[in-house]
mmCIF file of the N, C-alpha and C atoms, coordinates in Angstrom:
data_MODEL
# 
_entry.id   MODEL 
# 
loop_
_atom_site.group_PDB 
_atom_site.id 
_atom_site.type_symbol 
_atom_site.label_atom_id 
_atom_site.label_alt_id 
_atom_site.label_comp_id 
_atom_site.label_asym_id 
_atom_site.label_entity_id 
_atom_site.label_seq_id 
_atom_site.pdbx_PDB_ins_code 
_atom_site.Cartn_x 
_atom_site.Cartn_y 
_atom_site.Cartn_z 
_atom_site.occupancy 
_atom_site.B_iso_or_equiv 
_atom_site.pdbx_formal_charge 
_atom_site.auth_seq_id 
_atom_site.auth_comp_id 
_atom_site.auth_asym_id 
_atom_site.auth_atom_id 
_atom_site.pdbx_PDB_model_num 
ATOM 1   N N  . UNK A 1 1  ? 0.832  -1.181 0.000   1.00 0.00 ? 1  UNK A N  1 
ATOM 2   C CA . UNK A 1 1  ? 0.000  0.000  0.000   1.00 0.00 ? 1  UNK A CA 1 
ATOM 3   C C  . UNK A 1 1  ? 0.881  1.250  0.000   1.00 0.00 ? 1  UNK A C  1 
ATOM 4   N N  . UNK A 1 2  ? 0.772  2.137  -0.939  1.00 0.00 ? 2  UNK A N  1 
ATOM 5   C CA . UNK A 1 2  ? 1.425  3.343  -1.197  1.00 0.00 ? 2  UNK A CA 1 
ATOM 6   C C  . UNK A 1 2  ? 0.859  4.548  -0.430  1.00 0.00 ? 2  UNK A C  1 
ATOM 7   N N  . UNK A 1 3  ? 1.926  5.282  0.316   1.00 0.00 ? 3  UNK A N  1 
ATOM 8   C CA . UNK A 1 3  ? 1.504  6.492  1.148   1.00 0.00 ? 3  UNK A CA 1 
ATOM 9   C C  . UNK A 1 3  ? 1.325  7.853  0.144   1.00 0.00 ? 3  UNK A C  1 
ATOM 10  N N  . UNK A 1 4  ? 0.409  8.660  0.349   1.00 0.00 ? 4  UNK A N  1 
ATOM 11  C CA . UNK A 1 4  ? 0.740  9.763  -0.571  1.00 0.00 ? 4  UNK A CA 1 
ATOM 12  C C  . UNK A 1 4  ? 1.071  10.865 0.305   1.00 0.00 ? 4  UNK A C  1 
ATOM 13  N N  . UNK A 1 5  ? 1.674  11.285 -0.007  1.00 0.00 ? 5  UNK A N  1 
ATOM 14  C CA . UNK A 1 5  ? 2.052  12.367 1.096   1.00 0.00 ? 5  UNK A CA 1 
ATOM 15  C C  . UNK A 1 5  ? 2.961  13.750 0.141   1.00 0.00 ? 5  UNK A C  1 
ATOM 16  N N  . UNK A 1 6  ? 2.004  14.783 1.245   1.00 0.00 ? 6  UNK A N  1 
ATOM 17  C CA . UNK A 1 6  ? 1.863  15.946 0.171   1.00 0.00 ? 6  UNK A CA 1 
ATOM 18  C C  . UNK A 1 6  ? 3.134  16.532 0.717   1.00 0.00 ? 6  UNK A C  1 
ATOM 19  N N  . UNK A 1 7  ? 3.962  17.440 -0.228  1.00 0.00 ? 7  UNK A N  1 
ATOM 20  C CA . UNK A 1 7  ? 5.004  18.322 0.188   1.00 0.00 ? 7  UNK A CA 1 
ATOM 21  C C  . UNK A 1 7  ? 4.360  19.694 0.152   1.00 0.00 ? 7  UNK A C  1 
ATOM 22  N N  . UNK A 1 8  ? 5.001  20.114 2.054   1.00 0.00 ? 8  UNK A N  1 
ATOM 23  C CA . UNK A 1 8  ? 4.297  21.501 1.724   1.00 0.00 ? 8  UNK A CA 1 
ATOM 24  C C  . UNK A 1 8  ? 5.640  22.923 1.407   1.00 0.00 ? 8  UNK A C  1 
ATOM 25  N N  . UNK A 1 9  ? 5.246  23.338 1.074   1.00 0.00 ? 9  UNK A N  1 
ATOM 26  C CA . UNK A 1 9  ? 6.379  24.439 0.500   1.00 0.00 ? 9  UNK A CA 1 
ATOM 27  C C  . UNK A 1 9  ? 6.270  25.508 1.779   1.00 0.00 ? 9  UNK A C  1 
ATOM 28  N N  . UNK A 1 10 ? 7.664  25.865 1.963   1.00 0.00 ? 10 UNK A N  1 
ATOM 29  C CA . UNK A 1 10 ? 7.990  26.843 2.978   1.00 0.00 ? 10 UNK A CA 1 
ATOM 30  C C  . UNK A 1 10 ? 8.321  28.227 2.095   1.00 0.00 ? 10 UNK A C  1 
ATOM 31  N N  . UNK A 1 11 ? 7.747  29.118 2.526   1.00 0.00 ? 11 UNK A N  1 
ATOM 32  C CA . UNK A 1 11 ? 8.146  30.335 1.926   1.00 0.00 ? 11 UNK A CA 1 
ATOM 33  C C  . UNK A 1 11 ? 9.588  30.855 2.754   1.00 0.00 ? 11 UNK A C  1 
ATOM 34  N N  . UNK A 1 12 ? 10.149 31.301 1.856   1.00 0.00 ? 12 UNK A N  1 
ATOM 35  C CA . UNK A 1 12 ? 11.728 31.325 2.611   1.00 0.00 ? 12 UNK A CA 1 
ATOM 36  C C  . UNK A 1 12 ? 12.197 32.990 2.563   1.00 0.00 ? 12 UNK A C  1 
ATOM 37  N N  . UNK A 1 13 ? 12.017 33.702 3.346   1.00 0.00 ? 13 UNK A N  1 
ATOM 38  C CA . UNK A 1 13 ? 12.000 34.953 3.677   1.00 0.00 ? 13 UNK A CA 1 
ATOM 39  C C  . UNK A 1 13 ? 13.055 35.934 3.130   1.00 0.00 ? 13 UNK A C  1 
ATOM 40  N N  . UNK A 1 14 ? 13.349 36.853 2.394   1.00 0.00 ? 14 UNK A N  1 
ATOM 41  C CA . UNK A 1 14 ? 14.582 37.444 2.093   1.00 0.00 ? 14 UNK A CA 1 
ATOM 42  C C  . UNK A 1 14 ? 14.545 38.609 2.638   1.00 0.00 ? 14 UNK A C  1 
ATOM 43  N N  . UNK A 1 15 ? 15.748 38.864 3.098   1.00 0.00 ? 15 UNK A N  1 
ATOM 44  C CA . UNK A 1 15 ? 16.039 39.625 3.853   1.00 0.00 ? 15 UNK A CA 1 
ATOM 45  C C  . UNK A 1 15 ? 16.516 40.993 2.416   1.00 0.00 ? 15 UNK A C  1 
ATOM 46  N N  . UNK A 1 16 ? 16.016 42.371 2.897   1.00 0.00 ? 16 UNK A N  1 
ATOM 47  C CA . UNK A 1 16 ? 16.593 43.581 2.140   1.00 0.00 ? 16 UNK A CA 1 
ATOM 48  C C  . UNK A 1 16 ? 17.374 44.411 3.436   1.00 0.00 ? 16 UNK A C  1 
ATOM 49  N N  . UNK A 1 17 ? 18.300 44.590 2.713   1.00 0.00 ? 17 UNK A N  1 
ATOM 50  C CA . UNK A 1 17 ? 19.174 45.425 3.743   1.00 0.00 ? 17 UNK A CA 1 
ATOM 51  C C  . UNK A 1 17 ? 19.057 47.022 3.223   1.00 0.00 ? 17 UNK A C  1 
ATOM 52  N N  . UNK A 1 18 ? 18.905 48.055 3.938   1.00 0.00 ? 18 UNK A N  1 
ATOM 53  C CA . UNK A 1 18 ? 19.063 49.329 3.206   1.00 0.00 ? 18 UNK A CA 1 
ATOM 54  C C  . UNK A 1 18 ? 20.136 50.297 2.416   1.00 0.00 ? 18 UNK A C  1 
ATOM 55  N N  . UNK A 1 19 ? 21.167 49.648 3.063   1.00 0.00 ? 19 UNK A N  1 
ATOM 56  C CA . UNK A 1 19 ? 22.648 49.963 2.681   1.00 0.00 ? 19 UNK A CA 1 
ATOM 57  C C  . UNK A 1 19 ? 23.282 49.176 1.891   1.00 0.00 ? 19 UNK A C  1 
ATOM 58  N N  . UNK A 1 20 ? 22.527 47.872 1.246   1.00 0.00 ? 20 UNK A N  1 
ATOM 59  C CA . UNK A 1 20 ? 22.852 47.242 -0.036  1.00 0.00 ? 20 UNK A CA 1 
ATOM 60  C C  . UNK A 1 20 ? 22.733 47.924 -1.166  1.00 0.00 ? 20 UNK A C  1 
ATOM 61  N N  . UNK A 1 21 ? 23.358 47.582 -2.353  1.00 0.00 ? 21 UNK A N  1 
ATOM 62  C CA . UNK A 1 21 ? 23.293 47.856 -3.552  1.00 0.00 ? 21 UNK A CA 1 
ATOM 63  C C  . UNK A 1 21 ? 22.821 46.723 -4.038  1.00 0.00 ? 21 UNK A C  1 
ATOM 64  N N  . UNK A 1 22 ? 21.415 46.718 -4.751  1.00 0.00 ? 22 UNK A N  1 
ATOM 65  C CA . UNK A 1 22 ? 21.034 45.508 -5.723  1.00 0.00 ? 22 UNK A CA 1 
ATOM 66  C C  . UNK A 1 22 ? 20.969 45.520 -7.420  1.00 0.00 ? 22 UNK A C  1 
ATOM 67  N N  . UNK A 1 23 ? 21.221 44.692 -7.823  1.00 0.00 ? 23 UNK A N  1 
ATOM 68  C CA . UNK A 1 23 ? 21.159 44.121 -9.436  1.00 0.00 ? 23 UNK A CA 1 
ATOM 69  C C  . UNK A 1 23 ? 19.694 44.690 -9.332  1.00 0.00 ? 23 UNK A C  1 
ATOM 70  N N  . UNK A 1 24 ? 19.368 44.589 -11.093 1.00 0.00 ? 24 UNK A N  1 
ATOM 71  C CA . UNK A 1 24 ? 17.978 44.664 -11.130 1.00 0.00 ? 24 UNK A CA 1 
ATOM 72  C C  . UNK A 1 24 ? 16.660 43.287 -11.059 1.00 0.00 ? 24 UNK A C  1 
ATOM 73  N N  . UNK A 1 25 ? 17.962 42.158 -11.381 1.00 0.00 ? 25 UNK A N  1 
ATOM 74  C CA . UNK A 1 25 ? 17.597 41.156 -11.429 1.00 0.00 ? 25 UNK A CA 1 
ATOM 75  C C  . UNK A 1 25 ? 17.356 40.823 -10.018 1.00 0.00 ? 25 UNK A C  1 
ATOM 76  N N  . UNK A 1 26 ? 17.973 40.982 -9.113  1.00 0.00 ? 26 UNK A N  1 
ATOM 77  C CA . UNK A 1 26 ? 17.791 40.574 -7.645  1.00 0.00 ? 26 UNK A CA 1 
ATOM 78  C C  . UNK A 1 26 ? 16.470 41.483 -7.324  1.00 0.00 ? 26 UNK A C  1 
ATOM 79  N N  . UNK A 1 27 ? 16.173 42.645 -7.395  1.00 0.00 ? 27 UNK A N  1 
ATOM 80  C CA . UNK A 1 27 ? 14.739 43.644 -7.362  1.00 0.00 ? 27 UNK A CA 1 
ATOM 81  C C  . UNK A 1 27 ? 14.075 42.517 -7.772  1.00 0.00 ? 27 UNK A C  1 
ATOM 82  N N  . UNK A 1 28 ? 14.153 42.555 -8.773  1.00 0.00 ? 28 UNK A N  1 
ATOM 83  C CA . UNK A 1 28 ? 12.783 41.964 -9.790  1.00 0.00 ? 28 UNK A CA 1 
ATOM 84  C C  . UNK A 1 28 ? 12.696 40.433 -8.967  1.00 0.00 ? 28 UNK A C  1 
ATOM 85  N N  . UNK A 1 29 ? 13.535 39.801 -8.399  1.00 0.00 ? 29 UNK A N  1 
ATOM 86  C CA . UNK A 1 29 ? 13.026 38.810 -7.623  1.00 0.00 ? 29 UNK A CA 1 
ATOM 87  C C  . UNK A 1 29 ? 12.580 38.790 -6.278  1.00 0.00 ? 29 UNK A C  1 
ATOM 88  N N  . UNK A 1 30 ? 13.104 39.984 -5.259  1.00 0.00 ? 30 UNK A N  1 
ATOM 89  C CA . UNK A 1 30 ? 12.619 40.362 -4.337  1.00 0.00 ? 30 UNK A CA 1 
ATOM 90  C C  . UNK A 1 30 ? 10.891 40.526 -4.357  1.00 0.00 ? 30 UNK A C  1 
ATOM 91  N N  . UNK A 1 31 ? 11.074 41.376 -5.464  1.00 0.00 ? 31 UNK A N  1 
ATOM 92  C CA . UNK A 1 31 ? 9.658  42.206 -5.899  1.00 0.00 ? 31 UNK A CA 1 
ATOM 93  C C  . UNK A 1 31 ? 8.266  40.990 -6.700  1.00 0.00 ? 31 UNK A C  1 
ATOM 94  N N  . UNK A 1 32 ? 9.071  39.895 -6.825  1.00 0.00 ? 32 UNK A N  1 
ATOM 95  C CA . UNK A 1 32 ? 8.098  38.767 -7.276  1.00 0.00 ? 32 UNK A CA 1 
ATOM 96  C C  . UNK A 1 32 ? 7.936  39.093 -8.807  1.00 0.00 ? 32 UNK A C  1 
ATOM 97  N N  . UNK A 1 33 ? 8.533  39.717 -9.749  1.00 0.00 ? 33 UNK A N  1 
ATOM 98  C CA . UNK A 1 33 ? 8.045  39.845 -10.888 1.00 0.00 ? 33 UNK A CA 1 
ATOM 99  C C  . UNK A 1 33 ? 9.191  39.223 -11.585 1.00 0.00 ? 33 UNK A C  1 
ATOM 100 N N  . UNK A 1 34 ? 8.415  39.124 -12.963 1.00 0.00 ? 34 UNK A N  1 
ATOM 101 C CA . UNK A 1 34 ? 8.376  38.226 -13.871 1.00 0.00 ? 34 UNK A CA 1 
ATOM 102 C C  . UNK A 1 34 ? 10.428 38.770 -14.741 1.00 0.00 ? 34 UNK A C  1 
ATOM 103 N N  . UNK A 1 35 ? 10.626 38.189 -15.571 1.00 0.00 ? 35 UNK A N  1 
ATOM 104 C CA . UNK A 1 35 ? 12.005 38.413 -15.654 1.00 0.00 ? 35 UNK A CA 1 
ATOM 105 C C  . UNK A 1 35 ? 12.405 39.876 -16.532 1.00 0.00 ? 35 UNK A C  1 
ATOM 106 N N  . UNK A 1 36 ? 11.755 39.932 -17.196 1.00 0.00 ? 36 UNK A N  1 
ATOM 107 C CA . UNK A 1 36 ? 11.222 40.850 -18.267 1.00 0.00 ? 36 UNK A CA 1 
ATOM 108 C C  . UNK A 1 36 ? 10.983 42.499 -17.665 1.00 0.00 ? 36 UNK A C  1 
ATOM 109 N N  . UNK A 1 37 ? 10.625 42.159 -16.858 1.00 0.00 ? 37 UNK A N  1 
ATOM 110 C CA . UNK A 1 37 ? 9.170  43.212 -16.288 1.00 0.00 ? 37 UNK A CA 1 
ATOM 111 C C  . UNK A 1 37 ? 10.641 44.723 -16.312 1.00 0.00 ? 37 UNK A C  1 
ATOM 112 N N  . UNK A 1 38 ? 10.321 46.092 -16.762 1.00 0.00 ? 38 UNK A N  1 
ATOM 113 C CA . UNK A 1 38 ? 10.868 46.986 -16.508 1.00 0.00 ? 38 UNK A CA 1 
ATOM 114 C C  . UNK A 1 38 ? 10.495 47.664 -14.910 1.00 0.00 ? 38 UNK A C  1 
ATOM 115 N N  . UNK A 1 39 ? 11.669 48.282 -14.393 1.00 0.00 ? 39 UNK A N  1 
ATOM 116 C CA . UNK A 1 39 ? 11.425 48.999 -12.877 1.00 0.00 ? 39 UNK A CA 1 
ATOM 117 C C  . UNK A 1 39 ? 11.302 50.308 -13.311 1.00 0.00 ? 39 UNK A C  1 
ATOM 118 N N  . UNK A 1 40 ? 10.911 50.767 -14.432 1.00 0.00 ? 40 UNK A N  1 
ATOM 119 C CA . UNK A 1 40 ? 11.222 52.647 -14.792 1.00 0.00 ? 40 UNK A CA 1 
ATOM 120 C C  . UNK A 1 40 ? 9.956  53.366 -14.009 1.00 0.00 ? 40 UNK A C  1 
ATOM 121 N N  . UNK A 1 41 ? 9.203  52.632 -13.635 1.00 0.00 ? 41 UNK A N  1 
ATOM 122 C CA . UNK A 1 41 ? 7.533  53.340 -13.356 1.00 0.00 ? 41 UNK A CA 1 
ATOM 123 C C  . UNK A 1 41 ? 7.875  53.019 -11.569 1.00 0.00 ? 41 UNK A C  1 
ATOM 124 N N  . UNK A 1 42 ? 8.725  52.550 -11.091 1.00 0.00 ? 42 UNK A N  1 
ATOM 125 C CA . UNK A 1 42 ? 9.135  52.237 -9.510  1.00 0.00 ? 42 UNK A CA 1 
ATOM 126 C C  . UNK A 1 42 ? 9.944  53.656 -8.921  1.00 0.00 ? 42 UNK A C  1 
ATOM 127 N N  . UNK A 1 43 ? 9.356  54.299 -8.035  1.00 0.00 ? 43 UNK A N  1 
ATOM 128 C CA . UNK A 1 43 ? 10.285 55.356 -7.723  1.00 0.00 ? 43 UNK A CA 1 
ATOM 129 C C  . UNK A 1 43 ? 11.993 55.077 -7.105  1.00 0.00 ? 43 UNK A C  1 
ATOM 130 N N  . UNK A 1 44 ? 12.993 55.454 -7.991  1.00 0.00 ? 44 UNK A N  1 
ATOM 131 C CA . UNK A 1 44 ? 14.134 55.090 -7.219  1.00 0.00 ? 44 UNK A CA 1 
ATOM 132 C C  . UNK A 1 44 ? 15.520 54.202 -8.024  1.00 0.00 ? 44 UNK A C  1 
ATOM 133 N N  . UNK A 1 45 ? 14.031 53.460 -9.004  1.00 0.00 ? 45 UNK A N  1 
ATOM 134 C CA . UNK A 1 45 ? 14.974 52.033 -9.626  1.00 0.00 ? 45 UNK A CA 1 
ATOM 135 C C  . UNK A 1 45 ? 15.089 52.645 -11.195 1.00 0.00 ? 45 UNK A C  1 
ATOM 136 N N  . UNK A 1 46 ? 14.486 53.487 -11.652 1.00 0.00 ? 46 UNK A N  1 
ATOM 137 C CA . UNK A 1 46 ? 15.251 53.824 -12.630 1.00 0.00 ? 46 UNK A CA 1 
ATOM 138 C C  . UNK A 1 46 ? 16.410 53.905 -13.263 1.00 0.00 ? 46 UNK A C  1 
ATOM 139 N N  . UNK A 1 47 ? 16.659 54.050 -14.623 1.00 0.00 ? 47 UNK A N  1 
ATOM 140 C CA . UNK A 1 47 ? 18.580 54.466 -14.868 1.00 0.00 ? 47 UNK A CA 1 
ATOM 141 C C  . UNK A 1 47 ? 19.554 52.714 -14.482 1.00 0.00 ? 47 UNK A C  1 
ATOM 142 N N  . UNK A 1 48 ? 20.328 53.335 -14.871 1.00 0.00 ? 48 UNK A N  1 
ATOM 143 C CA . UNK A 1 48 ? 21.716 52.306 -15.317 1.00 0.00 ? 48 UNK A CA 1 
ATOM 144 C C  . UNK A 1 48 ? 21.842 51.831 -13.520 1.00 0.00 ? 48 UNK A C  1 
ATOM 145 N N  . UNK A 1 49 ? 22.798 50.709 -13.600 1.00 0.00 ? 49 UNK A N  1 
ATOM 146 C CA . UNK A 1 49 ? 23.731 50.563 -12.032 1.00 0.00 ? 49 UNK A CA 1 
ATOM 147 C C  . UNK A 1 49 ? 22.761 49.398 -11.461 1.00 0.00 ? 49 UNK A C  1 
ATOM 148 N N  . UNK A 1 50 ? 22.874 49.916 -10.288 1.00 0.00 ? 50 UNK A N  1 
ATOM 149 C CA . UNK A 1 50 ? 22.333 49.240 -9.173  1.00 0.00 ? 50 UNK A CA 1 
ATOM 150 C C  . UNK A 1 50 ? 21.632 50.201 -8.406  1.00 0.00 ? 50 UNK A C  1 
ATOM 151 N N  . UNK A 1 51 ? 20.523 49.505 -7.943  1.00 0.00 ? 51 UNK A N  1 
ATOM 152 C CA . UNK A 1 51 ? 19.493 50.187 -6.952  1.00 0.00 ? 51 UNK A CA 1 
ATOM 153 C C  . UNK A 1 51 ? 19.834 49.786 -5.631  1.00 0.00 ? 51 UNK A C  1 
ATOM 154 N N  . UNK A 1 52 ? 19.423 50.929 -4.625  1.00 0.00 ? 52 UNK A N  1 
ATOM 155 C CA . UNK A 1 52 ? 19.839 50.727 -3.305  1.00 0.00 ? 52 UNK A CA 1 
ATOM 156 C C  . UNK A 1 52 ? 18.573 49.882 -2.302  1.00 0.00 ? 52 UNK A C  1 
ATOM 157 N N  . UNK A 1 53 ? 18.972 49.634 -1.690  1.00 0.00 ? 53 UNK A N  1 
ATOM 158 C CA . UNK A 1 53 ? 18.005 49.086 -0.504  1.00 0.00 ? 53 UNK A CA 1 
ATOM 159 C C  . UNK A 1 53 ? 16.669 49.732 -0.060  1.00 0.00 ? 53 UNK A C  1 
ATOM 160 N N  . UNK A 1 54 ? 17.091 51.142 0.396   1.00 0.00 ? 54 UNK A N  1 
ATOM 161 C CA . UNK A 1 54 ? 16.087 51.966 0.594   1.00 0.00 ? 54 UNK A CA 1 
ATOM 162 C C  . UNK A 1 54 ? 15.143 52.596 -0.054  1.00 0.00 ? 54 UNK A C  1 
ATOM 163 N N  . UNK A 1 55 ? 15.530 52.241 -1.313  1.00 0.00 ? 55 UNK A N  1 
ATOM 164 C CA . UNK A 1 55 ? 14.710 52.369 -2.616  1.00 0.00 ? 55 UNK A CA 1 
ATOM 165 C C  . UNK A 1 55 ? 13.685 51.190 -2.783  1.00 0.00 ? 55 UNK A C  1 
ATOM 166 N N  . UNK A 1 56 ? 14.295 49.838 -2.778  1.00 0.00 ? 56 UNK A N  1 
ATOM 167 C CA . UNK A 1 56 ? 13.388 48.422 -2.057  1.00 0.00 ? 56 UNK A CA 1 
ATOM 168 C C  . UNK A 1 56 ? 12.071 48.429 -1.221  1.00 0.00 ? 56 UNK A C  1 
ATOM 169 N N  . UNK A 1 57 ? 12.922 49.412 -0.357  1.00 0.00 ? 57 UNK A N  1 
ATOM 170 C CA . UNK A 1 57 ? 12.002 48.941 0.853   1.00 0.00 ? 57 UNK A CA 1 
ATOM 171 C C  . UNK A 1 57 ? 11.069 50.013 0.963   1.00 0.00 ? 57 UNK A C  1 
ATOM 172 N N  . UNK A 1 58 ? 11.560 51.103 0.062   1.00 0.00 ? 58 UNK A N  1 
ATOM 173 C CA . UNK A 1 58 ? 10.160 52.069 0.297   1.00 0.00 ? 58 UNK A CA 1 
ATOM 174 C C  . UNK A 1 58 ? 9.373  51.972 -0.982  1.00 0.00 ? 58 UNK A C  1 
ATOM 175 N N  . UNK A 1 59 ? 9.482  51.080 -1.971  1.00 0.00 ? 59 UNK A N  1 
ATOM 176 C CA . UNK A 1 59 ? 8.436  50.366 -2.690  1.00 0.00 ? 59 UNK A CA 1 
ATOM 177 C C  . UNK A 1 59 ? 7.847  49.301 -2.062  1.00 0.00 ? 59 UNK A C  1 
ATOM 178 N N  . UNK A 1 60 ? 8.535  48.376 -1.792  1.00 0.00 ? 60 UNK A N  1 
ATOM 179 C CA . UNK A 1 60 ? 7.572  47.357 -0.766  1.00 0.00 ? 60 UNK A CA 1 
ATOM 180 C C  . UNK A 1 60 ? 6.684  47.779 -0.197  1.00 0.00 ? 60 UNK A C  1 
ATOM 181 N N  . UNK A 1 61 ? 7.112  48.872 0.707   1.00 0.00 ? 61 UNK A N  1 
ATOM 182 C CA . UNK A 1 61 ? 6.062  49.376 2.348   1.00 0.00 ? 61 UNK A CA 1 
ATOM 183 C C  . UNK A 1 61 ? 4.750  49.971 1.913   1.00 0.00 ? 61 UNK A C  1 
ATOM 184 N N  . UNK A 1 62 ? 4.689  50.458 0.077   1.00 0.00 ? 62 UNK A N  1 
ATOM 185 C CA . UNK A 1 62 ? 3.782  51.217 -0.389  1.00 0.00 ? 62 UNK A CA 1 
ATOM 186 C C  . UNK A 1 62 ? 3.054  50.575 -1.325  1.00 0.00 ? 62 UNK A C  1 
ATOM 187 N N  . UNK A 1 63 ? 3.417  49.264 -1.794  1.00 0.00 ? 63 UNK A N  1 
ATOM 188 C CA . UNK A 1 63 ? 2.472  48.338 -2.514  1.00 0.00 ? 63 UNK A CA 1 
ATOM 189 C C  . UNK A 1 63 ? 2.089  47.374 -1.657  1.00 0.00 ? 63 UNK A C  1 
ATOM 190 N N  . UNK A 1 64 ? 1.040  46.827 -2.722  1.00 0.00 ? 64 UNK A N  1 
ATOM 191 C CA . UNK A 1 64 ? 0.144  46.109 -1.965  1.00 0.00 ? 64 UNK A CA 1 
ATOM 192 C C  . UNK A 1 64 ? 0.530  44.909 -2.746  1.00 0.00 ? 64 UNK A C  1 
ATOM 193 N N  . UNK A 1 65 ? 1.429  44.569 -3.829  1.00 0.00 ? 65 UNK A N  1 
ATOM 194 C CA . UNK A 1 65 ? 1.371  43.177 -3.889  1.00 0.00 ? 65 UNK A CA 1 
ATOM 195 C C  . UNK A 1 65 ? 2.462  41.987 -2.953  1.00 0.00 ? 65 UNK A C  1 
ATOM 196 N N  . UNK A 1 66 ? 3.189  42.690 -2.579  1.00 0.00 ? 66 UNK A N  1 
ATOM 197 C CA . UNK A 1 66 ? 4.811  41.863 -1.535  1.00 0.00 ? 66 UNK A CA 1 
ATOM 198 C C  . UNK A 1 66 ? 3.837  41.864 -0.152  1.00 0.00 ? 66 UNK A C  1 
ATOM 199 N N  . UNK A 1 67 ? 4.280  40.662 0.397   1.00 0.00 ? 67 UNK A N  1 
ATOM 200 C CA . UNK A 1 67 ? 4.257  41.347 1.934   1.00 0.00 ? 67 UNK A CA 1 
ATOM 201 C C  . UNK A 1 67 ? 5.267  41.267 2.518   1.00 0.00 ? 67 UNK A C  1 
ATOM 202 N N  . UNK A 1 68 ? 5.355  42.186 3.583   1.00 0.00 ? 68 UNK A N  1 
ATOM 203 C CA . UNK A 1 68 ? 6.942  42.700 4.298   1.00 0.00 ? 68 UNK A CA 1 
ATOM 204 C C  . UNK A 1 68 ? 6.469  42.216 5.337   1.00 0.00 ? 68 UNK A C  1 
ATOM 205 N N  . UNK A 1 69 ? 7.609  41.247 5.803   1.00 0.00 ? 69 UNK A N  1 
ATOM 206 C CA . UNK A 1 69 ? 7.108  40.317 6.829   1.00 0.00 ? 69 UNK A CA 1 
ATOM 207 C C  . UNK A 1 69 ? 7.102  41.338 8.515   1.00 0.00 ? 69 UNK A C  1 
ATOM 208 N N  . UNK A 1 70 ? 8.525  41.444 8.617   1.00 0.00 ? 70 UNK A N  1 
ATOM 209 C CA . UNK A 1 70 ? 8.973  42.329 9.539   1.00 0.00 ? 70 UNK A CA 1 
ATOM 210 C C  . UNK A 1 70 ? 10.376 42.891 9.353   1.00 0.00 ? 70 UNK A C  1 
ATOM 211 N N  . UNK A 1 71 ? 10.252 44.415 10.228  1.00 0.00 ? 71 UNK A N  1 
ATOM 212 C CA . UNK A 1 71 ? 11.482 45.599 10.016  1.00 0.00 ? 71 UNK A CA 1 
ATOM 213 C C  . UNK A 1 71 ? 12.142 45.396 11.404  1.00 0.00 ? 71 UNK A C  1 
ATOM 214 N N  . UNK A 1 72 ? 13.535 45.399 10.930  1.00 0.00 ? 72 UNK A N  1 
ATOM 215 C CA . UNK A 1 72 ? 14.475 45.641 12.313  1.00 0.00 ? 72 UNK A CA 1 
ATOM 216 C C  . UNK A 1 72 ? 14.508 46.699 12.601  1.00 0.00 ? 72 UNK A C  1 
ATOM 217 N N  . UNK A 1 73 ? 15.698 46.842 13.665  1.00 0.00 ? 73 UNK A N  1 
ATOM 218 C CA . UNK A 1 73 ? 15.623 48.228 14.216  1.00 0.00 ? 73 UNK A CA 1 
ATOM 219 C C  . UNK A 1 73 ? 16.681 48.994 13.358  1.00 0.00 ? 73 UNK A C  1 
ATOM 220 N N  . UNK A 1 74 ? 17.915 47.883 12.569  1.00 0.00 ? 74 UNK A N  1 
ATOM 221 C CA . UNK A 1 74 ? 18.636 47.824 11.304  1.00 0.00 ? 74 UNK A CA 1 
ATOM 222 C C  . UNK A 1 74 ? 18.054 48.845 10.639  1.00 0.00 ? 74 UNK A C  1 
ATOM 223 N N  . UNK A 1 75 ? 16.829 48.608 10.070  1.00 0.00 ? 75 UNK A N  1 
ATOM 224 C CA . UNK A 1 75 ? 16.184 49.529 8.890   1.00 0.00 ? 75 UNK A CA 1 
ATOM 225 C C  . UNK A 1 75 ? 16.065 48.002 7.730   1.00 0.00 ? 75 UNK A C  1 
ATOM 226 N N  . UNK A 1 76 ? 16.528 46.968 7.965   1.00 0.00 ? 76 UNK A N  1 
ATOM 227 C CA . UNK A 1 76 ? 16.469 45.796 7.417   1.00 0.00 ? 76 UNK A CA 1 
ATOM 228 C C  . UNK A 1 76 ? 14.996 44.794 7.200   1.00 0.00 ? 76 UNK A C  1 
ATOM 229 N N  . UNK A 1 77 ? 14.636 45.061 6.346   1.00 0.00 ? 77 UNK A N  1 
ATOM 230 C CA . UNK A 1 77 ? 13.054 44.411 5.673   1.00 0.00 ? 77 UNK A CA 1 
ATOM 231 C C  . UNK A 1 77 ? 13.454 42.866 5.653   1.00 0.00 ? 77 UNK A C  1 
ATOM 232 N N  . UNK A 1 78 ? 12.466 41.857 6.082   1.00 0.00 ? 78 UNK A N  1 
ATOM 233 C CA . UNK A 1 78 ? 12.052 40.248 5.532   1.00 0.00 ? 78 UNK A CA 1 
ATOM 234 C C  . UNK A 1 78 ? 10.524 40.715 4.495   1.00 0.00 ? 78 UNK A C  1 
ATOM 235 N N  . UNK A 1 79 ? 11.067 40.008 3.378   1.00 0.00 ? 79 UNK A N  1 
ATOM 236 C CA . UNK A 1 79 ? 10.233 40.208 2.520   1.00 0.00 ? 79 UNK A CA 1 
ATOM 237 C C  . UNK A 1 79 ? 9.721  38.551 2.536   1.00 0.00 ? 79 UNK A C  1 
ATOM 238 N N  . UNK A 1 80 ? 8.372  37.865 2.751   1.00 0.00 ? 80 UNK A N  1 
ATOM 239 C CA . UNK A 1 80 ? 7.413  37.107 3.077   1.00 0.00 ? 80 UNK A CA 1 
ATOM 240 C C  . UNK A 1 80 ? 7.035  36.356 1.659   1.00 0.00 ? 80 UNK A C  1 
ATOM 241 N N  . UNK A 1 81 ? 6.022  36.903 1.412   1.00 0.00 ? 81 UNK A N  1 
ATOM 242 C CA . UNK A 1 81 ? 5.414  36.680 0.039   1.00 0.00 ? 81 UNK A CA 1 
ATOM 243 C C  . UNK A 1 81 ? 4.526  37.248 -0.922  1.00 0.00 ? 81 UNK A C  1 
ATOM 244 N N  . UNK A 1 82 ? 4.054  37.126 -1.468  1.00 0.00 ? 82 UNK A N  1 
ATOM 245 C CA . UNK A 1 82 ? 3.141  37.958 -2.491  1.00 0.00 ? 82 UNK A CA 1 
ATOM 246 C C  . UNK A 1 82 ? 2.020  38.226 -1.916  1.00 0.00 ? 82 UNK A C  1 
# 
């Protein structure tokens, strides 16, 4: 007799630091979007380089699709899930 047994998925929390510098590719995965997706309409992430942390986290705190799990006293965001 065969057991079925379900796997449950853990959402695995990422941490944004404010004093990081991020890729856009690392945003765009923080941020849950798709690979493609442009940041020009995001206040902050515009232009060439790397985007900073505090730019992250004050898009997170103001949309409604991420949830921000919890803030240190750091200034350091856990970003949760969609």
């Amino acid at each position: 007799m065969k057991k079925n047994t379900k796997k449950t998925m853990v959402a695995k929390a990422t941490l944004v630091k404010p004093t990081k510098e991020y890729t856009k590719d690392e945003v765009r995965s923080i941020l849950k979007l798709s690979q493609g997706t442009a940041l020009t309409r995001r206040p902050g992430m515009a232009g060439r380089g790397k985007i900073s942390g505090s730019a992250v986290i004050a898009y997170l705190e103001t949309a409604k699709r991420v949830k921000v799990g919890r803030r240190y006293a750091s200034g350091t965001v856990t970003v949760v899930a969609r």
